[in-house]
C-alpha positions in Angstrom: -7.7 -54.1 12.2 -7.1 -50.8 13.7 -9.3 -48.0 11.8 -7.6 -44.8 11.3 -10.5 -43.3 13.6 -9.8 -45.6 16.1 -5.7 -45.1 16.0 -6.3 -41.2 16.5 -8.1 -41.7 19.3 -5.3 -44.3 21.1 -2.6 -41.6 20.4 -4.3 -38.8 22.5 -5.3 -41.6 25.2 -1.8 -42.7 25.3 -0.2 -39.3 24.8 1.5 -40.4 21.7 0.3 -37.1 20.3 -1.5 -34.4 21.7 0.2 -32.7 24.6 3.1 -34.9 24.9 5.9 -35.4 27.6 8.8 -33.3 25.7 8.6 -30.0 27.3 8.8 -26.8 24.9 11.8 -25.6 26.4 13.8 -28.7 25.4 12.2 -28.6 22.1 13.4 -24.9 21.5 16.8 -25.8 23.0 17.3 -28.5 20.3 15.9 -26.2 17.7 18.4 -23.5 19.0 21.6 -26.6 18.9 20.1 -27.3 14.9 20.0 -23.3 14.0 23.6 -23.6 15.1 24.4 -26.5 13.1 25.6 -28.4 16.3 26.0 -31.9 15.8 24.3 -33.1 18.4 21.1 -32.0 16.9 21.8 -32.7 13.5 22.5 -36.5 14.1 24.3 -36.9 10.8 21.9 -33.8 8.6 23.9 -31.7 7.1 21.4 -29.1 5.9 21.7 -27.8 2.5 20.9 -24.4 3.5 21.1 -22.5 6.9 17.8 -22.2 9.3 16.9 -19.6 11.2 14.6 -20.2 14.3 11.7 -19.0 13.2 12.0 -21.0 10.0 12.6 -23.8 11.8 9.7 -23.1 14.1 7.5 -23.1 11.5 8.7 -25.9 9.5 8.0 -28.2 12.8 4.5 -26.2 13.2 3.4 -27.6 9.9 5.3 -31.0 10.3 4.3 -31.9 13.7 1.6 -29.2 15.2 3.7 -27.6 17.6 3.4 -24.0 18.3 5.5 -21.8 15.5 5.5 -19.2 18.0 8.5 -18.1 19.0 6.6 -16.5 22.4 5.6 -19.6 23.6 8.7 -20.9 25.2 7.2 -23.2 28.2 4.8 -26.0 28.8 4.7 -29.4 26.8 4.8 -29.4 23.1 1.3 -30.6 21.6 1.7 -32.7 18.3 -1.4 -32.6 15.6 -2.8 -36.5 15.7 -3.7 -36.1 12.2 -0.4 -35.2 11.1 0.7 -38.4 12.8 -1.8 -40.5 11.1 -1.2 -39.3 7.8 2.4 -39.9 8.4 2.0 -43.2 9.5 -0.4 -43.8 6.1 2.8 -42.7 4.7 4.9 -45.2 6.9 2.9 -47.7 5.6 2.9 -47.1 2.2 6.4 -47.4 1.9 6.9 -50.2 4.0 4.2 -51.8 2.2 6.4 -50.8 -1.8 9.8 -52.2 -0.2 7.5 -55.6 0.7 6.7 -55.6 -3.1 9.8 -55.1 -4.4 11.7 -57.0 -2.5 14.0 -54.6 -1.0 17.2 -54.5 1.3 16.7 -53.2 4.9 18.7 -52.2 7.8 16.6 -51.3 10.7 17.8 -49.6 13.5 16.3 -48.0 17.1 18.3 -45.2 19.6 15.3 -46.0 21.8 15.5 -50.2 22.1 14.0 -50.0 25.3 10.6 -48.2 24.1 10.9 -49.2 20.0 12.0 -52.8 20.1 9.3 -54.3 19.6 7.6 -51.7 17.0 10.8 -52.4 14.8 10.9 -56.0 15.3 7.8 -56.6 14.1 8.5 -54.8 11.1 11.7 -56.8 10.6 9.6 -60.3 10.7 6.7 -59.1 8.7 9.3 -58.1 6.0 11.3 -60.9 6.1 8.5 -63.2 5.9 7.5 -61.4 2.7 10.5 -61.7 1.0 12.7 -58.8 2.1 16.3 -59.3 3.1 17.1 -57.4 6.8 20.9 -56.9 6.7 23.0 -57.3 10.5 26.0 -55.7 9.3 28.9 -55.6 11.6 27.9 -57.6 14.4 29.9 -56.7 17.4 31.8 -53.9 15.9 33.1 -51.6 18.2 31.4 -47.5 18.1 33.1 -45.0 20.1 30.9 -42.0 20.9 31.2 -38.7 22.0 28.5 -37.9 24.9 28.9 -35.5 27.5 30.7 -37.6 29.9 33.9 -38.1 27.0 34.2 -40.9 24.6 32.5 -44.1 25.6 32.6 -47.4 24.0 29.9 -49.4 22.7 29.0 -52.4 20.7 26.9 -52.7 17.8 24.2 -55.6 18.1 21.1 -56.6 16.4 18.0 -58.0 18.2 15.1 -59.8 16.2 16.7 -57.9 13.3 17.0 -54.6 14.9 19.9 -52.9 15.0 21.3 -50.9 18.6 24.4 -50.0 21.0 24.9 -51.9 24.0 27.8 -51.4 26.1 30.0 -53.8 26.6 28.8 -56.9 28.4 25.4 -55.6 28.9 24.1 -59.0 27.3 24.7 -60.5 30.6 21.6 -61.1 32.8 20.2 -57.8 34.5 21.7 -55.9 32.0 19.9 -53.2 29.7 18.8 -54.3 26.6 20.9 -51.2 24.6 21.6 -47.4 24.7 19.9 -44.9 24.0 21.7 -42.6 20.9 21.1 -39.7 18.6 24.5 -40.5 16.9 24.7 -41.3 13.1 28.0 -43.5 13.7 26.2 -46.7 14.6 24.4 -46.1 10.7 27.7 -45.3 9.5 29.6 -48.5 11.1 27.0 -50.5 9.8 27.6 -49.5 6.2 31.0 -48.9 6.3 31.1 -52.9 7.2 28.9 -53.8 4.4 31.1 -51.8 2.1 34.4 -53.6 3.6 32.6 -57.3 3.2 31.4 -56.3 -0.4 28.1 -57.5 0.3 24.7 -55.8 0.1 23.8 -52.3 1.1 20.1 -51.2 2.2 18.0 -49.8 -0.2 15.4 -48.6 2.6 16.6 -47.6 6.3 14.1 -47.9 8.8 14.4 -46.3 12.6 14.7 -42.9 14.6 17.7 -40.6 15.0 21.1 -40.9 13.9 19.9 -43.9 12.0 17.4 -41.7 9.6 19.4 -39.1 9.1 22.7 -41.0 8.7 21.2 -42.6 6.1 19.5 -40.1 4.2 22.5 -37.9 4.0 24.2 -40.7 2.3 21.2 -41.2 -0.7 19.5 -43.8 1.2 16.4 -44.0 1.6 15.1 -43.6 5.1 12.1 -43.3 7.2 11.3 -43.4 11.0 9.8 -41.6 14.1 10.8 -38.5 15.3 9.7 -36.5 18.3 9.6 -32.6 18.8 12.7 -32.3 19.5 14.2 -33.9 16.7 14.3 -31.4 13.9 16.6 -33.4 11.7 14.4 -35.9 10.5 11.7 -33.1 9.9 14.4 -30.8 8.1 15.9 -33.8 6.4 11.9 -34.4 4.6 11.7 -31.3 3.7 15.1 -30.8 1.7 14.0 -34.3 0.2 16.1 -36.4 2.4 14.0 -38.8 4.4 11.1 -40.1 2.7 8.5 -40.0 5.8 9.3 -38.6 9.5 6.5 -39.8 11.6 5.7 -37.0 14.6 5.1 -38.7 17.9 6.3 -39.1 21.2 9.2 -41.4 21.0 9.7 -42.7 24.9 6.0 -44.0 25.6 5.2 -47.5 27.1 6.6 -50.1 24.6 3.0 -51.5 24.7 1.5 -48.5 23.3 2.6 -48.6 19.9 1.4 -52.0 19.6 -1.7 -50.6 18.0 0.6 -48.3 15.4 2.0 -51.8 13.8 -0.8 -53.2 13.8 -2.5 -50.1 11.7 1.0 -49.9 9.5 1.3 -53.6 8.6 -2.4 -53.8 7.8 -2.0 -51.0 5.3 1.1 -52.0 4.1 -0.8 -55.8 3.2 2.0 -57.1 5.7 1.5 -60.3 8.3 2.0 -60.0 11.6 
């Protein structure tokens, strides 16, 4: 079992939290791209109010632990490992209700080749305790805008978890799926389910598009978010997303092997 003690201390070792990788400039970038209600930083939020910067600044200073100081605009962003842990307690405490209620759950990654395995073992552990995790539209085709034009992708689910691929990147050699801040893979999904008439999620589970997508739809939703995604952060705070859980999100998978193990022990889940 992973103390809480002992978790803190792995996410400063393995820059998890602490001074991470995402510079502050791309940080204040993004938070520029949310004041101005771009969608590219929203990822499927639409805020209920507008957000200045330095609102927004100090929403993700009390959030995360990054500077709310519009004068610091270089260096890495440093994210409070306490805030982390408490929002992991959080995590867990949710993850730990849907196990007892037997809930519904879609889970999905725009980082398969760092989450994967944090996801997937969240899929199993629910599963195995009674939970249904949908696979919605297996295969269907998502056409998203990035800056090199519209670019077609499939939507797949590994070990439960729900990604892009492009087309055949299943064969050998191939990456295992894309990464995306797009809300249409979460909207595909659903819209599928709808279409099929068979069960929606009551709890979404991921990063990105997927939290927010969901969220801004009534659905519960919780997940891990980095500095420079405000959306999930704004999306808690306007009552949104249930939990946004700060931390580095493009680590070694490895190191967040330690974080499921400290969320399914809380949550009473097997691993």
């Amino acid at each position: 079992m992973v103390s809480s003690h002992a978790l803190r201390a792995h996410l400063l070792d393995a820059r998890l939290a602490g001074p991470v990788a995402t510079s502050r400039e791309r940080s204040l970038h993004r938070y520029r791209l949310f004041v101005a209600r771009d969608p590219r930083a929203l990822i499927g939020l639409e805020p209920e109010r507008d957000w200045s910067l330095i609102e927004l600044l100090g929403l993700m200073g009390e959030q995360c632990g990054v500077s709310a100081d519009p004068a610091h605009t270089s260096g890495q962003d440093v994210i409070d490992p306490d805030r982390t842990v408490a929002a992991l307690g959080s995590f867990a405490d949710r993850l730990g209700a849907a196990a007892k209620d037997g809930a519904t759950v879609l889970i999905g990654t725009g980082h398969p080749h760092r989450l994967l395995g944090f996801y997937a073992s969240l899929a199993a552990a629910l599963s195995a305790a009674g939970c249904t995790v949908l696979t919605p539209a297996q295969g269907r085709r998502v056409d998203m805008t990035t800056r090199f034009g519209v670019r077609t992708y499939n939507l797949d689910y590994v070990r439960g978890v729900a990604m892009v691929r492009e087309p055949g990147a299943r064969e050998p050699g191939r990456t295992p799926g894309a990464h995306t801040h797009s809300p249409l893979p979460i909207r595909t999904a659903l819209a599928a389910a709808v279409d099929a008439r068979s069960a929606l999620p009551t709890l979404v589970i991921g990063d990105h598009g997927w939290v927010c997508g969901a969220g801004q739809l009534g659905i519960e939703a919780i997940g891990l978010a980095d500095t420079d995604d405000p959306a999930l952060f704004v999306g808690q705070a306007e009552g949104r997303v249930s939990v946004a859980v700060p931390l580095d999100d493009t680590v070694r998978s490895d190191y967040y092997r330690p974080l499921t193990r400290y969320v399914l022990n809380r949550a009473c889940l097997s691993q």
